[in-house]
Biopython code that builds the backbone (N, CA, C, O; Angstrom):
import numpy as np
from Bio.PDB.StructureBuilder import StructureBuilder

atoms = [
    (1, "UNK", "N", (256.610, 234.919, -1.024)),
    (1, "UNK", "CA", (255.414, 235.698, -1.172)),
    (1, "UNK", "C", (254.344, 235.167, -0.236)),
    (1, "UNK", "O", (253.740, 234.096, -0.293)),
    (2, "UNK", "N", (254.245, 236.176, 0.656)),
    (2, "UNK", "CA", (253.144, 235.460, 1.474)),
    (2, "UNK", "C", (252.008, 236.838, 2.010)),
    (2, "UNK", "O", (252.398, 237.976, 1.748)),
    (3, "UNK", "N", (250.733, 236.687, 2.692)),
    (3, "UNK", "CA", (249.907, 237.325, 2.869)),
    (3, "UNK", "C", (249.567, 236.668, 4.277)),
    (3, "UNK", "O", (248.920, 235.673, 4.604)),
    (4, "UNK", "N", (250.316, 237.698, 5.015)),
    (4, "UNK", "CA", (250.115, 236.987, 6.813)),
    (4, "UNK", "C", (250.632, 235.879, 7.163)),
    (4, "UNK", "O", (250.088, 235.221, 8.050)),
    (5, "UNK", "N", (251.673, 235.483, 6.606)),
    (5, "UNK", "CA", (251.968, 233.759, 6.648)),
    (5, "UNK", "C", (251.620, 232.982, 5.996)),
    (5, "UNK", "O", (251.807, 231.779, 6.183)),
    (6, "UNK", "N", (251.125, 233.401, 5.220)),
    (6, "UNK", "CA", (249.946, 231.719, 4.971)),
    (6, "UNK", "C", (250.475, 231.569, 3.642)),
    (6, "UNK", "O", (251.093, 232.473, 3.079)),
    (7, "UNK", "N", (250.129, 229.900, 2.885)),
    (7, "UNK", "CA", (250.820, 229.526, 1.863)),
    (7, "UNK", "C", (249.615, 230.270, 1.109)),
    (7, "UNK", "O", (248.529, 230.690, 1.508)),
    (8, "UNK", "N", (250.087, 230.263, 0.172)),
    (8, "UNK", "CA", (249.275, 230.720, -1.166)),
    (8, "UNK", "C", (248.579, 230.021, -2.316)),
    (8, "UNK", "O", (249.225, 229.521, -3.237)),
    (9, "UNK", "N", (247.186, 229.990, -2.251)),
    (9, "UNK", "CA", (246.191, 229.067, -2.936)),
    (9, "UNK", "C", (246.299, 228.524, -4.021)),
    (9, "UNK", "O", (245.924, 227.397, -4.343)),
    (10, "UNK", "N", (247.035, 229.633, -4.884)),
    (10, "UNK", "CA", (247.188, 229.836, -6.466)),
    (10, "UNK", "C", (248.389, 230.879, -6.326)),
    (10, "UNK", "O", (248.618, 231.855, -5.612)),
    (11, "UNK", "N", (249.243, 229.993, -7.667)),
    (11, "UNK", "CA", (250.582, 230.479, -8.600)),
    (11, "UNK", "C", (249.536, 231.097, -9.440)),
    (11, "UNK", "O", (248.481, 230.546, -9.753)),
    (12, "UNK", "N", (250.047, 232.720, -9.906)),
    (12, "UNK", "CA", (249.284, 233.325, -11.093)),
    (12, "UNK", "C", (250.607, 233.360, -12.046)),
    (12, "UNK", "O", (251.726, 233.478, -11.547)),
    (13, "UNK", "N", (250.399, 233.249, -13.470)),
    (13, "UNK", "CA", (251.586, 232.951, -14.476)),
    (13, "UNK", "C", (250.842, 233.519, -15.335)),
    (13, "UNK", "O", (249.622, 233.406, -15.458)),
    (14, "UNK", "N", (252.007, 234.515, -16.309)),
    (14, "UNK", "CA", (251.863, 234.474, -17.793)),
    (14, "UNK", "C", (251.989, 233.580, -18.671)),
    (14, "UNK", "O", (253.136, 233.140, -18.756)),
    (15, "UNK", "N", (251.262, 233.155, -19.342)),
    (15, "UNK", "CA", (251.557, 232.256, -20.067)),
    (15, "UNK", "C", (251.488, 232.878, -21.601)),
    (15, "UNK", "O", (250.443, 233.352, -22.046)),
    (16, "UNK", "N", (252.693, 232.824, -22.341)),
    (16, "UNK", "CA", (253.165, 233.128, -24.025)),
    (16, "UNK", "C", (253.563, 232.108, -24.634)),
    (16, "UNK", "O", (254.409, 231.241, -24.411)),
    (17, "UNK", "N", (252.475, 232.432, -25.843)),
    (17, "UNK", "CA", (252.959, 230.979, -26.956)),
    (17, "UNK", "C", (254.029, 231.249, -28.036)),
    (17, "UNK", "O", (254.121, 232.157, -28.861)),
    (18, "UNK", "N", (254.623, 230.435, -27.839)),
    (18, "UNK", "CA", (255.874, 231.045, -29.303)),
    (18, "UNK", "C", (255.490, 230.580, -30.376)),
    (18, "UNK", "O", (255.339, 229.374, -30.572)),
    (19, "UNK", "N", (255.221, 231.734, -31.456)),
    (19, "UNK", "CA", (254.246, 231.877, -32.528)),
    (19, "UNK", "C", (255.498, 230.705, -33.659)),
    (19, "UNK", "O", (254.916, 229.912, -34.400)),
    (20, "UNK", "N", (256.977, 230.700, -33.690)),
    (20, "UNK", "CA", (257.201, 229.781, -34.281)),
    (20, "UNK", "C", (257.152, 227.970, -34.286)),
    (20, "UNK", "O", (257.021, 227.040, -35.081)),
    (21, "UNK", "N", (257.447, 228.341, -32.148)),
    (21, "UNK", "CA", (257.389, 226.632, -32.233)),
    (21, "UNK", "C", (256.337, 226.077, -31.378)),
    (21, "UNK", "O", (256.377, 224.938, -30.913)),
    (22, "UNK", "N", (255.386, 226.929, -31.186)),
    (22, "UNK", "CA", (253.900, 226.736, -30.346)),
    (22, "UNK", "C", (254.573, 226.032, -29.117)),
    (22, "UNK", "O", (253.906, 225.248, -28.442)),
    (23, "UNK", "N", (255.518, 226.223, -28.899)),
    (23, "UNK", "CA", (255.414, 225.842, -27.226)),
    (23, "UNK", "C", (255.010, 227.198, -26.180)),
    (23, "UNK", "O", (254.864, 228.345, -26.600)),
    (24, "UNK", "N", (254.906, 226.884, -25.102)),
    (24, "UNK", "CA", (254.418, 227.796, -24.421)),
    (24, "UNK", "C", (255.152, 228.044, -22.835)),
    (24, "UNK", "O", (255.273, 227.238, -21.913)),
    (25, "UNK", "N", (255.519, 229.291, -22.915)),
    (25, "UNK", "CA", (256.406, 229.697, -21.866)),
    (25, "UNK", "C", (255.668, 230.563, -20.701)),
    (25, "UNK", "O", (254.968, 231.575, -20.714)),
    (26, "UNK", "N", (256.143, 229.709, -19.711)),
    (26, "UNK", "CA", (255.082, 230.233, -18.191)),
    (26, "UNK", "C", (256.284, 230.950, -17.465)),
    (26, "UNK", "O", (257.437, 230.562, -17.274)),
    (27, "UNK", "N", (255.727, 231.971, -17.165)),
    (27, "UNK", "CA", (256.127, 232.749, -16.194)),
    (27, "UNK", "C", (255.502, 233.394, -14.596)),
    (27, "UNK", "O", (254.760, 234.287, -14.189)),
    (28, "UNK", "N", (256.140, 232.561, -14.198)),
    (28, "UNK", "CA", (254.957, 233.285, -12.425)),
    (28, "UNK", "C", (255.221, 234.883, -12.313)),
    (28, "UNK", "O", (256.191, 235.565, -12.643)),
    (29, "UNK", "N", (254.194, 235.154, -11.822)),
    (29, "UNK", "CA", (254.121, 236.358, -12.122)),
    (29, "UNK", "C", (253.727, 236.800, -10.338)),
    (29, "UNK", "O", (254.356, 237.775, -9.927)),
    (30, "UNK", "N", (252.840, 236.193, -9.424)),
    (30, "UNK", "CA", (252.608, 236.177, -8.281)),
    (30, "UNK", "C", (251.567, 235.223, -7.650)),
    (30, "UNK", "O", (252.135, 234.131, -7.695)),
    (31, "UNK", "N", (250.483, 235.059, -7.147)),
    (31, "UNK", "CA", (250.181, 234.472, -5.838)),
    (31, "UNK", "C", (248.686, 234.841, -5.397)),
    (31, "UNK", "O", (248.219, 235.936, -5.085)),
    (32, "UNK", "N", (248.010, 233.422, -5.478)),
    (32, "UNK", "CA", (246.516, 234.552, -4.704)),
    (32, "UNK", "C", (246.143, 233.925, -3.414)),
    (32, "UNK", "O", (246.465, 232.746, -3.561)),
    (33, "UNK", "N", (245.670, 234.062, -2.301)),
    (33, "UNK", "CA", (245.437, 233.621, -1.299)),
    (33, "UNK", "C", (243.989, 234.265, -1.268)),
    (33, "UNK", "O", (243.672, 235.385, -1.669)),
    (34, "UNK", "N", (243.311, 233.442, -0.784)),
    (34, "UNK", "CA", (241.722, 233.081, -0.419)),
    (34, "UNK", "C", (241.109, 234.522, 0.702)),
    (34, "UNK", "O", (241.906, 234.899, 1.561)),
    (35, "UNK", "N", (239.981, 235.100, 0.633)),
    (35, "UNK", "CA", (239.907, 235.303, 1.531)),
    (35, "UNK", "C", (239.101, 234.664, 2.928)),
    (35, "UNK", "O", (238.707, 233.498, 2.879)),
    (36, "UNK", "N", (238.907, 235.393, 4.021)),
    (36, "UNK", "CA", (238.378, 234.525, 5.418)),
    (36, "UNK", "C", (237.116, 233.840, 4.764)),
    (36, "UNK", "O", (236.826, 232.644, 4.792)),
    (37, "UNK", "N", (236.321, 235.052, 4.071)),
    (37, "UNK", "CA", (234.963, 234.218, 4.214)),
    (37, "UNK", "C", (235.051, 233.424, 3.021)),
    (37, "UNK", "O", (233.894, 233.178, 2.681)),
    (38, "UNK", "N", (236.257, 232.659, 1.843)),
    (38, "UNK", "CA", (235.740, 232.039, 1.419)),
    (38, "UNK", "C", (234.902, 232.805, 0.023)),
    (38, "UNK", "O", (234.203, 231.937, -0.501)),
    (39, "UNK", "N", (234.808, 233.767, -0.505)),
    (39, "UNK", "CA", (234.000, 234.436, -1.358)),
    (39, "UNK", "C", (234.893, 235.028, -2.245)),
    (39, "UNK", "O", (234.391, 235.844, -3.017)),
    (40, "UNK", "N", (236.118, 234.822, -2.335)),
    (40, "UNK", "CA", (236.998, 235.327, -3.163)),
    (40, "UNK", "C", (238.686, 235.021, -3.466)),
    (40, "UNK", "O", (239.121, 233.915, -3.146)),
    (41, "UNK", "N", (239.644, 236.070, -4.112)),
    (41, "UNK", "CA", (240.419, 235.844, -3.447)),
    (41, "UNK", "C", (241.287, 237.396, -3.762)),
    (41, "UNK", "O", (240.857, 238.307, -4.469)),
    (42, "UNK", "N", (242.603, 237.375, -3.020)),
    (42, "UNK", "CA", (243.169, 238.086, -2.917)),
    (42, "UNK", "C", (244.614, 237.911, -4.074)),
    (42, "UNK", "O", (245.591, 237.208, -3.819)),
    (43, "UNK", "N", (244.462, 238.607, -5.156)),
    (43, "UNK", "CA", (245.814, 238.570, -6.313)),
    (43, "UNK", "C", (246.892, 239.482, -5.803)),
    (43, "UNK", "O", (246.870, 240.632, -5.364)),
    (44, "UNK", "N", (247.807, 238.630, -5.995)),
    (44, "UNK", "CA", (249.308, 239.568, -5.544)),
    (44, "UNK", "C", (250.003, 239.264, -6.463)),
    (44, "UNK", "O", (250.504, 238.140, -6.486)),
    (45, "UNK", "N", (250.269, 240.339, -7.658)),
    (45, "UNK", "CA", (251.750, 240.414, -8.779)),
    (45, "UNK", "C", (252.660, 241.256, -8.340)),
    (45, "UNK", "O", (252.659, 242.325, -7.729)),
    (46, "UNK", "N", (253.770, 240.229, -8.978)),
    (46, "UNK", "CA", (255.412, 241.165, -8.684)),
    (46, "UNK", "C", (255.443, 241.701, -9.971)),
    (46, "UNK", "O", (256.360, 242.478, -10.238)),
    (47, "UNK", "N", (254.616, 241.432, -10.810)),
    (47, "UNK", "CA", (254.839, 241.806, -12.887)),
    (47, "UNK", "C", (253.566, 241.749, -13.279)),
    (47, "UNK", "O", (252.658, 241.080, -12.786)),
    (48, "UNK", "N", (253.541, 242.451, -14.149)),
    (48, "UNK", "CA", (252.120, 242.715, -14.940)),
    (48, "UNK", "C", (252.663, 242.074, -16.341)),
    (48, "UNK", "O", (253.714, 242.385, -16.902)),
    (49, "UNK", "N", (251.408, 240.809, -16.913)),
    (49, "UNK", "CA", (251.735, 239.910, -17.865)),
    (49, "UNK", "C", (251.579, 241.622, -18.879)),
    (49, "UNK", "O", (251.083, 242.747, -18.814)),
    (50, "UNK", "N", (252.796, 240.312, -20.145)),
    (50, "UNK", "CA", (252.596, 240.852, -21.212)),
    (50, "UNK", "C", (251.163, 240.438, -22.382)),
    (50, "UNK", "O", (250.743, 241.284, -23.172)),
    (51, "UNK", "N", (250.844, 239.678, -22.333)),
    (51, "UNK", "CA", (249.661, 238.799, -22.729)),
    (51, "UNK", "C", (248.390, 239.339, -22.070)),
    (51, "UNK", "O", (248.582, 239.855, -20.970)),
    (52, "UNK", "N", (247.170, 239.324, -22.506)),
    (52, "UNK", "CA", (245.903, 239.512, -21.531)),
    (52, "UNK", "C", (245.736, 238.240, -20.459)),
    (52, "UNK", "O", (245.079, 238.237, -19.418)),
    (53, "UNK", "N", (246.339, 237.427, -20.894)),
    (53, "UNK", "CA", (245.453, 236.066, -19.680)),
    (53, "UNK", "C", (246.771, 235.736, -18.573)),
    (53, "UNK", "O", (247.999, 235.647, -18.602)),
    (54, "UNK", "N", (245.739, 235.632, -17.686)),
    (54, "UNK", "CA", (246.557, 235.225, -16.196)),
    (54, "UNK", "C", (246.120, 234.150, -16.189)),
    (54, "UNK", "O", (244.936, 233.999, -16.489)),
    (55, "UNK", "N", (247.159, 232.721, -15.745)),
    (55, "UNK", "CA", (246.699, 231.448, -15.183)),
    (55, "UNK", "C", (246.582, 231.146, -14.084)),
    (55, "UNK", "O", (247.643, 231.390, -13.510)),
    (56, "UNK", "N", (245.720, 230.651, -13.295)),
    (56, "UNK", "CA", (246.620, 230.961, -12.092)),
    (56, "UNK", "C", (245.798, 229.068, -11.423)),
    (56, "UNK", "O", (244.654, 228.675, -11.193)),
    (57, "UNK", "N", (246.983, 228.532, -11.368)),
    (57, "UNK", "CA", (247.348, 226.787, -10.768)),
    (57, "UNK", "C", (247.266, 226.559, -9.449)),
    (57, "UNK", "O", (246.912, 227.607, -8.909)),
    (58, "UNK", "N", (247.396, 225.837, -8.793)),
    (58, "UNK", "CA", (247.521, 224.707, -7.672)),
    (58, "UNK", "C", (248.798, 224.933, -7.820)),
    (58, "UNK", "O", (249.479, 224.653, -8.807)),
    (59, "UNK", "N", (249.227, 225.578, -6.577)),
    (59, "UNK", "CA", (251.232, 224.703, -5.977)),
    (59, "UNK", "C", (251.207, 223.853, -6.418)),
    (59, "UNK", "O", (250.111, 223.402, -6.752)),
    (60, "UNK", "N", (252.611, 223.003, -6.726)),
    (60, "UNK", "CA", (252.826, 221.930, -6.745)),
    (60, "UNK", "C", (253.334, 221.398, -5.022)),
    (60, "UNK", "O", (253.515, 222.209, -4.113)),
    (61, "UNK", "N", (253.505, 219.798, -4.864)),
    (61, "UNK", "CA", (253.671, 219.735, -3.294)),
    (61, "UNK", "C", (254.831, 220.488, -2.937)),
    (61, "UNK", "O", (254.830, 221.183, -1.921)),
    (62, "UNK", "N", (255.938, 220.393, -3.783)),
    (62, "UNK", "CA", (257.493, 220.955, -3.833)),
    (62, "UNK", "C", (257.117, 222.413, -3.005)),
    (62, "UNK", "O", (257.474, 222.710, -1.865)),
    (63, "UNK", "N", (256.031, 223.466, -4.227)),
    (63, "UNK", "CA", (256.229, 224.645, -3.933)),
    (63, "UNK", "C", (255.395, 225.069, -2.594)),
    (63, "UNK", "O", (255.823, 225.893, -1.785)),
    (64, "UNK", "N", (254.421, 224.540, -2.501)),
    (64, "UNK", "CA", (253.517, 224.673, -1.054)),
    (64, "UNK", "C", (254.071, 224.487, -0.143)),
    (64, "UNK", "O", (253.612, 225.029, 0.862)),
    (65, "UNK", "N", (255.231, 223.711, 0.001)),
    (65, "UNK", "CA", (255.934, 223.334, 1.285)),
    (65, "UNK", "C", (257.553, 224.273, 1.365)),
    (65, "UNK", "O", (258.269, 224.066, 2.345)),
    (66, "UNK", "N", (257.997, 225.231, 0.324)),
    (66, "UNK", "CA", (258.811, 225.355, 0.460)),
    (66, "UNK", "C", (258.779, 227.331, 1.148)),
    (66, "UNK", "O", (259.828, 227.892, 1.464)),
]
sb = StructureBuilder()
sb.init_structure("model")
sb.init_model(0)
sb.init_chain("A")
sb.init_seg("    ")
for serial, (resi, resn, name, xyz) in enumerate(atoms, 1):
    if name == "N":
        sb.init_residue(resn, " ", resi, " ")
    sb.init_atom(name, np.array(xyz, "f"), 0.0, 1.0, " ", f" {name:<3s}", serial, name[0])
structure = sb.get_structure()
């Protein structure tokens, strides 16, 4: 997933809690990359969460480089 090449700023994930064993299951969902000036950014989903909230993280080094 990329936008002109470039790595991508932020993993966006669903994140669902399992109402029996409160753990919580992440799902990437897509990708936001920054725009030029700095004032925003640009969201790219392959899936629309089932949940209202989007997370959206730091790559890890693994995924930024791969």
């Amino acid at each position: 997933m990329t936008e002109n090449n470039k790595q991508p700023y932020f993993i966006a994930n669903s994140v669902r809690e399992n109402s029996q064993t409160g753990k919580a299951h992440w799902t990437e969902i897509g990708v936001a990359f920054p725009h030029e000036d700095g004032q925003g950014f640009n969201l790219v989903l392959n899936a629309l969460p089932m949940e209202r909230k989007i997370v959206l993280r730091r790559p890890k080094e693994s995924e930024a480089q791969a």
